[in-house]
Structures are given as C-alpha cells and as structure tokens.
N, C-alpha and C positions, 0 to 999 in steps of 0.2 A: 350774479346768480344768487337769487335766496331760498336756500331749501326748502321743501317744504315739510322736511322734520326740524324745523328752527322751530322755537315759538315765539311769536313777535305780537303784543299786545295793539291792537289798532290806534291806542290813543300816540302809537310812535312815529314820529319824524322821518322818516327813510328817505335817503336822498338820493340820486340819479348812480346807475352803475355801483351800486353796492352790492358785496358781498355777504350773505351769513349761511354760513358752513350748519349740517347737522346739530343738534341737541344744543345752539348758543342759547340763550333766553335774551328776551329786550322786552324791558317792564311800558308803559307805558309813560307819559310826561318824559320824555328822551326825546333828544334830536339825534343824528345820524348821517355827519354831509357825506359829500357827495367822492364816490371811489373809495371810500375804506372799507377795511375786510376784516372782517369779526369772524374766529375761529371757532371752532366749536368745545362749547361747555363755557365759553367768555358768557358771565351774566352783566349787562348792562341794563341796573335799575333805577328808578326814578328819581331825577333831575339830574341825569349824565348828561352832558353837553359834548358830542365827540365832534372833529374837525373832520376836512377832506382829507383823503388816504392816508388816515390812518390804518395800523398793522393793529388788532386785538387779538393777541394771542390763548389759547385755549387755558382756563381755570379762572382766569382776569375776572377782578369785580370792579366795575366802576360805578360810581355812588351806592356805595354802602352807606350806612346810617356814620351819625361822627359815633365814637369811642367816646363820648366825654357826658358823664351826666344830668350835664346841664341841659341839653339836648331833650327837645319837648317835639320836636315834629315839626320844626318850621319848616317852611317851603324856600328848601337851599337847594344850589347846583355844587358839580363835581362836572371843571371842564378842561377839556384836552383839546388843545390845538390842533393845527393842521400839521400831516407828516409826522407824526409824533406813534413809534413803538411803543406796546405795551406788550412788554412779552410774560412769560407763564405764568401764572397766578399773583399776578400782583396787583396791588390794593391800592383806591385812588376813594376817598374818603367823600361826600357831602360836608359844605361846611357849617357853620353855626351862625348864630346873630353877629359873631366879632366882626366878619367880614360877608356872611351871608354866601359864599362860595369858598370852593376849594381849586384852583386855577394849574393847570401843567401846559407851558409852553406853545409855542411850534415847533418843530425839526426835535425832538426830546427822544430819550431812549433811554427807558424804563426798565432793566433788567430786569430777570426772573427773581420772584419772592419781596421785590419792594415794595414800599408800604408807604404813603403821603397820606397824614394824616389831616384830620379837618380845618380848613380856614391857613393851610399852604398856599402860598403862592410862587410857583417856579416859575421862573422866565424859560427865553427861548435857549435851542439846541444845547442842552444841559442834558447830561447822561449822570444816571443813579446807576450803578453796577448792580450784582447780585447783592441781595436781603441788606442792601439798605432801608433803615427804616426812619423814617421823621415824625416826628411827634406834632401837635400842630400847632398851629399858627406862626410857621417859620419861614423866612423869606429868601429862596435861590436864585440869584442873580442869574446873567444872560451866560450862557457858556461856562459855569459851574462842571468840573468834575468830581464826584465821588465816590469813592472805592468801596468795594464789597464790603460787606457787613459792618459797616459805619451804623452808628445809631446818633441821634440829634435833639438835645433837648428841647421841650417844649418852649417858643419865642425865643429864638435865637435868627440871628441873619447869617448868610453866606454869602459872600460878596463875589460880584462878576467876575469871570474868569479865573477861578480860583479851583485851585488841584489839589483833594486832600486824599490823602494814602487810607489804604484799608484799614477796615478794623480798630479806626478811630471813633473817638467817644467826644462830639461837640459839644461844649458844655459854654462854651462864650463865642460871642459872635467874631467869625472869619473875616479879615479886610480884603476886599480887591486885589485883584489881580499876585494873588500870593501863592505858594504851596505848604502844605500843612500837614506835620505827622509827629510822632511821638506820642506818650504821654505820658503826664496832662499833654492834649495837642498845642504843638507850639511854630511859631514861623519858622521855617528852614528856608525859607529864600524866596525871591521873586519867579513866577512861573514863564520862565524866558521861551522855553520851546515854546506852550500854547501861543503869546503872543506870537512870538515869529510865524507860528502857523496863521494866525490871523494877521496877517500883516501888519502888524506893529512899527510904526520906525524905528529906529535905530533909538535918535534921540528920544521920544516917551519912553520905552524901555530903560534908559539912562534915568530920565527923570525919576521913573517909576522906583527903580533901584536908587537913588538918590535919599526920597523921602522915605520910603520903610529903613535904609540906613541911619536915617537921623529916629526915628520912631521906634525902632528895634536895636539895631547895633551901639548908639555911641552910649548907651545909659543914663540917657533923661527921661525923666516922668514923662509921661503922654501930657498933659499939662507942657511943660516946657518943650515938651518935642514940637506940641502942634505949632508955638509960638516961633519956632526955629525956621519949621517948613512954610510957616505965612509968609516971615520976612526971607530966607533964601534961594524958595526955590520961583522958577518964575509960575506966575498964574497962567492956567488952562482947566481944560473938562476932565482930566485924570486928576488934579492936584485937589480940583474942587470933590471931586465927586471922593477922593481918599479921606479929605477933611470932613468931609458932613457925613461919611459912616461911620466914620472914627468919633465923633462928636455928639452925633443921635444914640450913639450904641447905649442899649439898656441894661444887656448883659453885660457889658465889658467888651474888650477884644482878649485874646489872645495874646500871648508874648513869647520871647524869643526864649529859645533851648541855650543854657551857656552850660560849659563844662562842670560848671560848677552849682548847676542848678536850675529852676527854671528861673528868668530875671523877671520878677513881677514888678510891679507899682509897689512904692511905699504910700504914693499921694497921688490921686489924680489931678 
C-alpha cells in the first residue's frame, strides 16, 4: 500500500508489494525492492539502494550527503540489503570517491539514533544498538555486535563476530571473533556464547581461544605472537582469516586489560 500523502519522486524504483506510510519522502535516483515498508517521515534520498523487506522506520535518512569536505557531488550510493531494520532516525550516509558507496548488510538491525557514516561497509546480520555512531570508512564484519552509544573512529575495522560492550570508544581495529570493553577498549575474552549460537564446534572455539591466548595472554609482541600461532596452531579459515586481520591492521589491534594496566606492544 503507497499513500497517497507520501511523496515519491517518479525518477524512483518501487518494487512489487511495497509499503509507504503518510508524509515518507523518496527523492528520485533511489531503488526500493520488492516487500519493504517505509514509515512515515523515513526520507530516502538520492542514491539510496534499499533491499527486499526491509523495515524503514519513521525520522530514518538514508543517503544523506557524506559529512566530509571533500565531498563535491559525486554520483555515490547509500545501500541496505535485504531484511535489514532501520529503526527511528537513524543515519545511513552516501559514500565518497574512497569506495564510491556506503554498504549495510542483509538481515542488520540498525537501532534508533545510529549513524554509518560515508564509505562504511557493514556486513551481514550485524546489530548497532542505540546512538551508535561510525565515523567513515570503517569496515563491520558478518555478525558484529555493538552496544549503544559506542562511537568509532574514522578507518578502523571490526572484525567478524565480535561483541563490544556499550559506551566504548574504538580507537584501534577489533580482531574476530573476540569481546571488547573497557577503556582504552581492550580484549576481555573470546565471544563463546555468540559462537555457540552460531554453531561453532567445540574444537574452532578451542582453537580460537588458543590463538588470542598466545596473542593476548602469554606477553609476546604481536610480532612473536604471530610467529608462535603459524608454527603451533594447526592451519584452517579461522586461524587464516585471524592472521591476515591481525597483519593488514593499519590502526593497530587492541590489547588485553591486565591488572596492572593496559599490556601494549613495546615492538611490533
């Protein structure tokens, strides 16, 4: 059902079985698949790419201009996969020349007041709690949680499957499959519940807990940690994919909370 107090620009996409509630707006250069339901006051403007059934919640902007100066008017998208919440006023950016788009998921859930700013790329079924906000060009892994009023600096990563408590301040890139709180935010342990929700084995779990102990707990450099985890742990797609986040990382990762302080690097 599309009201006929919406206003919808004719140059838009509308796709089979959609919804738009009273006073939404949809600028034109927008697609709109097929079964999602746009609330009313959601403004979606030019170069929003939204997926099938999705939920757009009332106040929501999606493709807004980027926040970043450099910003001349290129012709970028702002896209949202399929199944993906965006609930009350929350902010899904256009991106820039870096990446030319700004990317959210499938299956995602966007609380109220979050904010992904230009040249993001989030993966699938990742949840931003309330007034999370990301600065841009920052990269969220597949199943990512984030707790409310988390803010992220600009190019940093968040690795897959990783759970960080509210009210944290990312300032260096998060590894896989970890949880993350404190601050400065630091590794507090492997995120066992999520895995076991996602059916994790037993033994990856093990492994997984193996390598952040040699990486975090036993106090070698990331340099000699990595060299420990090549030679003892055995090879697979978690061990690999831990090493080449840990390896590409630009900002840094993270390190472990000790009692006695946070354990940084002396040397990479």
């Amino acid at each position: 059902m599309i009201s006929t107090l919406a206003h919808i620009d004719p140059n838009a996409q509308i796709g089979d079985d959609v919804t738009i509630e009273p006073f939404a707006v949809i600028h034109g250069n927008t697609v709109i698949g097929d079964g999602t339901h746009i609330m009313s006051h959601a403004v979606i403007m030019p170069g929003a790419r939204i997926g099938k059934k999705c939920k757009i919640h009332p106040g929501a902007v999606i493709g807004g201009k980027p926040q970043d100066l450099k910003y001349r008017g290129e012709n970028t998208t702002a896209e949202i996969g399929d199944n993906t919440v965006v609930r009350e006023c929350v902010t899904v950016n256009l991106g820039t020349t870096d990446k030319w788009k700004t990317v959210v998921g499938n299956n995602c859930l966007l609380m109220a007041y979050a904010h992904v700013a230009h040249d993001c790329i989030i993966g699938n079924n990742v949840i931003l709690a309330n007034s999370v906000n990301l600065a841009g060009h920052i990269d969220v892994g597949d199943y990512a949680i984030i707790g409310g009023m988390t803010g992220a600096h600009q190019f940093t990563k968040i690795g897959a499957h990783t759970y960080i408590a509210g009210q944290s301040a990312i300032r260096k890139d998060v590894p896989p499959y970890i949880r993350a709180a404190r601050e400065p935010l630091s590794y507090v342990g492997i995120n066992v519940v999520g895995l076991q929700r996602r059916n994790f084995t037993k033994e990856t779990i093990d492994q997984i807990s193996k390598i952040y102990h040699i990486l975090f707990v036993h106090g070698h450099t990331t340099s000699a940690a990595l060299d420990i985890i090549e030679k003892e742990v055995e090879t697979g797609p978690v061990k690999e994919e831990i090493l080449s986040f840990v390896k590409t990382s630009q900002a840094g990762i993270i390190r472990r909370f000790t009692k006695d302080g946070l354990n940084e690097d002396i040397a990479f």
